[in-house]
C-alpha positions as CSV (number, residue, x, y, z in Angstrom):
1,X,-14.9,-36.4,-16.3
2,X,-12.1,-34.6,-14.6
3,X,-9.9,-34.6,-17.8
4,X,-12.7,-32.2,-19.3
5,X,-12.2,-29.9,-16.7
6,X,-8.7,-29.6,-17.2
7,X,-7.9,-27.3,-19.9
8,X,-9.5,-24.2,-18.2
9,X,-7.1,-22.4,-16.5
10,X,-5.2,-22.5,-19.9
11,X,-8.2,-21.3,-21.3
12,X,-8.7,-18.5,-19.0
13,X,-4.9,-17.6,-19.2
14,X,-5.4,-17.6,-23.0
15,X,-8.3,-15.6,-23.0
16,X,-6.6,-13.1,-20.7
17,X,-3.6,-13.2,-22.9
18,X,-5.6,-12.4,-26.1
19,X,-7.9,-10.0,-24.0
20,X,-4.5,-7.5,-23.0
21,X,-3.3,-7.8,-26.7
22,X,-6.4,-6.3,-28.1
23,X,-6.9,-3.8,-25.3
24,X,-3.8,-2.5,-26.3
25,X,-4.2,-2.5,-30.2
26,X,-7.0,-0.5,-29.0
27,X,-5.7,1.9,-27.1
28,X,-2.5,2.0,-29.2
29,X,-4.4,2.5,-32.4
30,X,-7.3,4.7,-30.7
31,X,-4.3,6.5,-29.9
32,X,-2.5,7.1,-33.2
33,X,-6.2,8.1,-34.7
34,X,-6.4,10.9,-32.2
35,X,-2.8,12.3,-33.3
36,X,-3.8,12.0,-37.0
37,X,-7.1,14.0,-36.4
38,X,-5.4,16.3,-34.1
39,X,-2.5,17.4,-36.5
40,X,-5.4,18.0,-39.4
41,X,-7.0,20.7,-36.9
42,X,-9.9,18.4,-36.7
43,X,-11.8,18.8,-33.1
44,X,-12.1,15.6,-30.7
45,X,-15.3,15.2,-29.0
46,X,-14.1,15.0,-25.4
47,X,-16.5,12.2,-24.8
48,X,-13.7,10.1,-26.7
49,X,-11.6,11.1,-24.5
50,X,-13.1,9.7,-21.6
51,X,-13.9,6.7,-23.3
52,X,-10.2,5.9,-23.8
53,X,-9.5,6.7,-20.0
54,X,-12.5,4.1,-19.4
55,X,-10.6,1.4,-21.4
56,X,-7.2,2.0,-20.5
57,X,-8.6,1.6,-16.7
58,X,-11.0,-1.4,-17.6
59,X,-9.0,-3.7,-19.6
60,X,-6.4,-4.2,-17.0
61,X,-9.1,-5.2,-14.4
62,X,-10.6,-7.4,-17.0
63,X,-7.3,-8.7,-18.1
64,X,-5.3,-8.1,-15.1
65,X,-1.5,-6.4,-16.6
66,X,0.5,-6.2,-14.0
67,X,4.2,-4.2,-14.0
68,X,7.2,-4.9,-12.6
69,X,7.9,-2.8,-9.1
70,X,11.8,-1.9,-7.9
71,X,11.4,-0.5,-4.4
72,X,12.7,3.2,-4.5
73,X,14.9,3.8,-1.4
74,X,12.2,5.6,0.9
75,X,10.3,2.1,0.5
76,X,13.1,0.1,0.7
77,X,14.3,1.8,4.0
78,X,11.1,0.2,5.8
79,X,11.4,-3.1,4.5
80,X,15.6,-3.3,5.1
81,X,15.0,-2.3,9.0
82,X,12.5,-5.1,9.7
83,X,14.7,-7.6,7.7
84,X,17.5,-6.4,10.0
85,X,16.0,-6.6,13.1
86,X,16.6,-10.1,14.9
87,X,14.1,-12.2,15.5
88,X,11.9,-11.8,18.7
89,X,11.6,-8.2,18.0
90,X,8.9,-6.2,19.1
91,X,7.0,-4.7,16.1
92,X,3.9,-2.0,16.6
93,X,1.8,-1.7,13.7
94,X,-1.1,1.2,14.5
95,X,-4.2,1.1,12.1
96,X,-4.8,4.8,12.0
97,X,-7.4,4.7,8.8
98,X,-10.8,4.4,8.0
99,X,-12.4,2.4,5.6
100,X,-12.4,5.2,2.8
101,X,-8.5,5.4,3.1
102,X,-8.2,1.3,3.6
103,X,-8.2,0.5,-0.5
104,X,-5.1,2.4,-0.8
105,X,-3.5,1.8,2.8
106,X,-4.6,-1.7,4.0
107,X,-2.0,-3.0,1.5
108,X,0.9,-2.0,2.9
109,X,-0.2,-2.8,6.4
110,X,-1.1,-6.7,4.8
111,X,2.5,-6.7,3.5
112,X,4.4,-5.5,6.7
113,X,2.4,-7.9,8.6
114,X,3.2,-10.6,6.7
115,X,7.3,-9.6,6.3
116,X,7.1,-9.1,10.4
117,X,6.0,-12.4,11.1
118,X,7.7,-14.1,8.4
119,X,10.9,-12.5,10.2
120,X,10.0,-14.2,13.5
121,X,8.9,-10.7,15.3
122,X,6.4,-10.4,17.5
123,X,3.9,-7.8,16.9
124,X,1.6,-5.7,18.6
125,X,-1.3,-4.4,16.7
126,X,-3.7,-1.5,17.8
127,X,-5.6,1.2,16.1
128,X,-6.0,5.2,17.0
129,X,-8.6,5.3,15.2
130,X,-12.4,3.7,15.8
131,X,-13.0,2.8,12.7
132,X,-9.6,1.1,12.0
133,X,-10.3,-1.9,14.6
134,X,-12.8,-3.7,12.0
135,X,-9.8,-3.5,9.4
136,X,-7.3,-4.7,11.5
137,X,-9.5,-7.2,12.7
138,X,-9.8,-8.1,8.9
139,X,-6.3,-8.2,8.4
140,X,-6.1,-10.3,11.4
141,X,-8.2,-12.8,9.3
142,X,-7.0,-12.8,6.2
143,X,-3.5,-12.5,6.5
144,X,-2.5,-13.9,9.5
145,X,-4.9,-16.8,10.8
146,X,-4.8,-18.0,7.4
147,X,-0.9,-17.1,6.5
148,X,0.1,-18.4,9.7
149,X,-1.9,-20.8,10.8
150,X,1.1,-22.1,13.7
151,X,1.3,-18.9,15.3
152,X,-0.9,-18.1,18.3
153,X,-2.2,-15.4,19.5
154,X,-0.8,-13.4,22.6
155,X,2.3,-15.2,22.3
156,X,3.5,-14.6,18.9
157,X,1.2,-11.1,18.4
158,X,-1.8,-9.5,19.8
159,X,-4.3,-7.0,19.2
160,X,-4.8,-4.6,21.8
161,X,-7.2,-2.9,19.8
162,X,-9.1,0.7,19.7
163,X,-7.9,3.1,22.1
164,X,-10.1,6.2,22.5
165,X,-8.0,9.6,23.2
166,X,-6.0,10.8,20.2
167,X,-2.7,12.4,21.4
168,X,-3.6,11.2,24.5
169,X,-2.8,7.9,24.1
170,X,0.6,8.3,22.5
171,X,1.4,11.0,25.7
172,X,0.4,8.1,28.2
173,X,2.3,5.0,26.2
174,X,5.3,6.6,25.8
175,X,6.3,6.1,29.5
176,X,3.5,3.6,30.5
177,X,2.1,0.9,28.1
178,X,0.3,-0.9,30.7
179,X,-1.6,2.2,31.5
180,X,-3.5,2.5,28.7
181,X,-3.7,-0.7,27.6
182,X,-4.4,-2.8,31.0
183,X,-5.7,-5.8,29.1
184,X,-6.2,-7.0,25.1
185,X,-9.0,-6.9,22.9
186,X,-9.8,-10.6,24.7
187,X,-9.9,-8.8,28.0
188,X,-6.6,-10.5,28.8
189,X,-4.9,-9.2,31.6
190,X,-1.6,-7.3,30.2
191,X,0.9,-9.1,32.2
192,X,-0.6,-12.7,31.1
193,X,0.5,-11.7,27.4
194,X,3.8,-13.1,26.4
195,X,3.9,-10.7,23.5
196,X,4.0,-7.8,26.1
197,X,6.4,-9.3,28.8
198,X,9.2,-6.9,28.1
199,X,7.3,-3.8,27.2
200,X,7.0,-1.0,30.1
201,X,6.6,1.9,27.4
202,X,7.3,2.6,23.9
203,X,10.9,2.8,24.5
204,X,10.9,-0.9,24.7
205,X,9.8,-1.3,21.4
206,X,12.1,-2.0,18.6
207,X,10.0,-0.3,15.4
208,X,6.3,1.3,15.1
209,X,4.8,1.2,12.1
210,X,1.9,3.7,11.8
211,X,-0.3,3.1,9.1
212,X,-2.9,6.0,7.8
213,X,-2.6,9.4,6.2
214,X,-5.3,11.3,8.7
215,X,-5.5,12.8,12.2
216,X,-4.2,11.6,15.0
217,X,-1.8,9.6,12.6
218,X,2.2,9.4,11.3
219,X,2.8,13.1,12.6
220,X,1.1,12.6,16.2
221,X,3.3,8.9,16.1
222,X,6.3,11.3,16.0
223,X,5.7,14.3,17.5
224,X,4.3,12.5,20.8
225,X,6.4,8.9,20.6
226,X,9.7,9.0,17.9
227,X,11.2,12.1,18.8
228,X,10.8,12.2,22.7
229,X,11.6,8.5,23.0
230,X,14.0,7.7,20.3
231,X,11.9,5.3,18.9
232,X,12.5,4.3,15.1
233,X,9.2,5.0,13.4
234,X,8.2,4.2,10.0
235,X,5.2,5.2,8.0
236,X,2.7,4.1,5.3
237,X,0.5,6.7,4.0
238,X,-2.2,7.8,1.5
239,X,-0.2,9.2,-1.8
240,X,-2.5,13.2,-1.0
241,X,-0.4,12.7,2.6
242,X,3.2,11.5,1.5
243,X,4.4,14.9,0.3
244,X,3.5,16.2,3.7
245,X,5.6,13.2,5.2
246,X,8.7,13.2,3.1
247,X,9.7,16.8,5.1
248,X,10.4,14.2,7.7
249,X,12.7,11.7,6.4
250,X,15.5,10.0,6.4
251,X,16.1,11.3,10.4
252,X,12.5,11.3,12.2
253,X,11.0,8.8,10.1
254,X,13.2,5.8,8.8
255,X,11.2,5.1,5.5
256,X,7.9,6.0,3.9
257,X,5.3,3.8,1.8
258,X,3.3,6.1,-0.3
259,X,0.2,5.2,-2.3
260,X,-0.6,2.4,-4.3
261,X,2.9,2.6,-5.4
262,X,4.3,2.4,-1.9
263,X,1.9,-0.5,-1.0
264,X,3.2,-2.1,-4.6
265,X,7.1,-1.5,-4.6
266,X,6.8,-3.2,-0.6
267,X,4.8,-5.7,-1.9
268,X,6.9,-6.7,-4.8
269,X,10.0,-6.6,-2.8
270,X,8.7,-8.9,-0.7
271,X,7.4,-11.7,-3.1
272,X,10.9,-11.5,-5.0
273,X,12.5,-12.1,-1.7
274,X,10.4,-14.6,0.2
275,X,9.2,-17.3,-2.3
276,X,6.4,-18.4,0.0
277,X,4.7,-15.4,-0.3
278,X,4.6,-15.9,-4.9
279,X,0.9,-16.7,-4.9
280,X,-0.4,-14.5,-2.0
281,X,-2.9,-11.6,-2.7
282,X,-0.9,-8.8,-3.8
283,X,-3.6,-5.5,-4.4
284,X,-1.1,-2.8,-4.6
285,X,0.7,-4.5,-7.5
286,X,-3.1,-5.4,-9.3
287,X,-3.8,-1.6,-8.3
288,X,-0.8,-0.1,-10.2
289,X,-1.8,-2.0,-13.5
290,X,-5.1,0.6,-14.4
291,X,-2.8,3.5,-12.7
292,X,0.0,2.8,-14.6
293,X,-1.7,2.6,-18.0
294,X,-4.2,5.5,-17.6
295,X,-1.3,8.1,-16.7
296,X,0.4,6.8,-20.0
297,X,-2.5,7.4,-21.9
298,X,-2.8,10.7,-19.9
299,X,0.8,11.4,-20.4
300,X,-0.4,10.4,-24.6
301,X,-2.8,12.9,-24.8
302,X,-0.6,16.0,-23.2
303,X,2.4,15.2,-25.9
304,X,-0.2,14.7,-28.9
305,X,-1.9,18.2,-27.6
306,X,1.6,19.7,-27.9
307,X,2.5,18.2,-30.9
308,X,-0.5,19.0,-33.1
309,X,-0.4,22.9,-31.5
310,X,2.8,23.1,-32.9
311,X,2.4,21.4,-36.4
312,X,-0.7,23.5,-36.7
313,X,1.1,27.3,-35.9
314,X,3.9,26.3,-38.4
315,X,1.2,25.5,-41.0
316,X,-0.3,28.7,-40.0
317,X,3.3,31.0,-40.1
318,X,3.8,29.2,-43.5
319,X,0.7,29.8,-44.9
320,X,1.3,33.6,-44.0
């Protein structure tokens, strides 16, 4: 009985296989229709149009295409500091997001986690943000207590949790950690947490990682904590809020995950380098498969536009 069962997963890989070829003879082809009507003059109904950005974003979540990811130097920046720190460092990683921005953010915190820990650090996690306790309490599930099952909590990382106050916050840890965070989200007294044994303020930390794009977020981290402490601070950010960030790299921020793509060039440096991590969930790479193919076919549409303007005003001149 179980030999019947085992010839589906090659089924399914065939079937995804087959199912990326003909989504791309039919974009390819849908394509080269659209230039041939376009150089005649002839009018496209713009509800084609849409239809092809519909495929081109459907048929790689049906048939998941995937595409290689190099991380660019502003990535690479993040993940070469925490691969250089030794291990026992102290690692902050603040959820500053909500759950609209987590699709796009989450990723990159998921990865850092899992290179942090994977490195040997010890990590504090905490949130500025209300909303961005129930995510890290989901990444807390999902990525650690089921990626590293041996490590416990409070000696090897903790979560201190949701800390009402904004700017506040970062004004008090900065000089007193214990202050503001007096005991974990476990109501653990501070000084009976290993993790924290060595950390007075900030300054004792070796990298913060601030996770978000919104407000308090990256800019408060170095505004209130990285400049007036010296502390190394490196950012992951919604791809509408990178642009805003890059102002402050390479000196006030030591690297910058942007995006998908950020959350995919981390996460791809990370499986190439760390063979444990080949069959782990990997979102921002799956993500950048329906990005990638619907700005070609975006990118298609602007250079067939072009092109069959100007075939059709040298018909014109010719024809006067």
């Amino acid at each position: 009985m179980t030999d019947l069962f085992m010839p589906i997963p090659l089924l399914s890989l065939f079937v995804e296989s087959v199912g990326r070829i003909v989504s791309l003879i039919i974009i390819g082809g849908g394509l080269l229709w659209l230039f041939i009507n376009a150089s005649r003059g002839k009018e496209v109904d713009r509800r084609i149009i849409f239809l092809f950005i519909f495929i081109s974003v459907a048929a790689p979540i049906l048939f998941p295409i995937e595409f290689k990811e190099k991380a660019t130097p502003v990535v690479k920046a993040v993940y070469d500091r925490i691969e250089s720190l030794p291990a026992d460092s102290r690692v902050l990683i603040s959820f500053d997001f909500d759950p609209a921005m987590a699709p796009e953010v989450q990723p990159m915190a998921n990865a850092i986690t899992r290179h942090s820990l994977a490195k040997g650090h010890k990590v504090i996690f905490m949130s500025l943000f209300a909303t961005g306790q129930g995510l890290l309490t989901q990444s807390l599930e999902e990525v650690v207590k089921q990626g590293f099952p041996h490590l416990e909590e409070q000696k090897d990382y903790v979560n201190l949790g949701y800390k009402a106050g904004n700017e506040g916050v970062l004004n008090v840890i900065i000089t007193d950690f214990k202050k503001m965070f007096p005991t974990d989200v476990n109501n653990t007294p501070y000084e009976n947490i290993p993790v924290l044994e060595r950390i007075n303020s900030c300054k004792d930390l070796d990298l913060v990682v601030s996770i978000g794009g919104g407000k308090p977020g990256v800019k408060e981290w170095v505004l209130f904590v990285g400049d007036p402490g010296g502390i190394p601070i490196a950012a992951g950010v919604a791809a509408v809020v990178a642009p805003q960030m890059y102002p402050y790299y390479p000196k006030q921020l030591i690297g910058i995950l942007g995006g998908v793509k950020g959350a995919a060039e981390y996460e791809s440096e990370l499986v190439h380098n760390y063979k444990q991590f080949e069959d782990v969930d990997t979102p921002g790479l799956k993500m950048m498969g329906p990005q990638t193919l619907a700005h070609t076919v975006i990118l298609a549409f602007i250079l067939i536009g072009n092109f069959s303007f100007f075939i059709l005003r040298s018909r014109k001149g010719k024809e006067e």
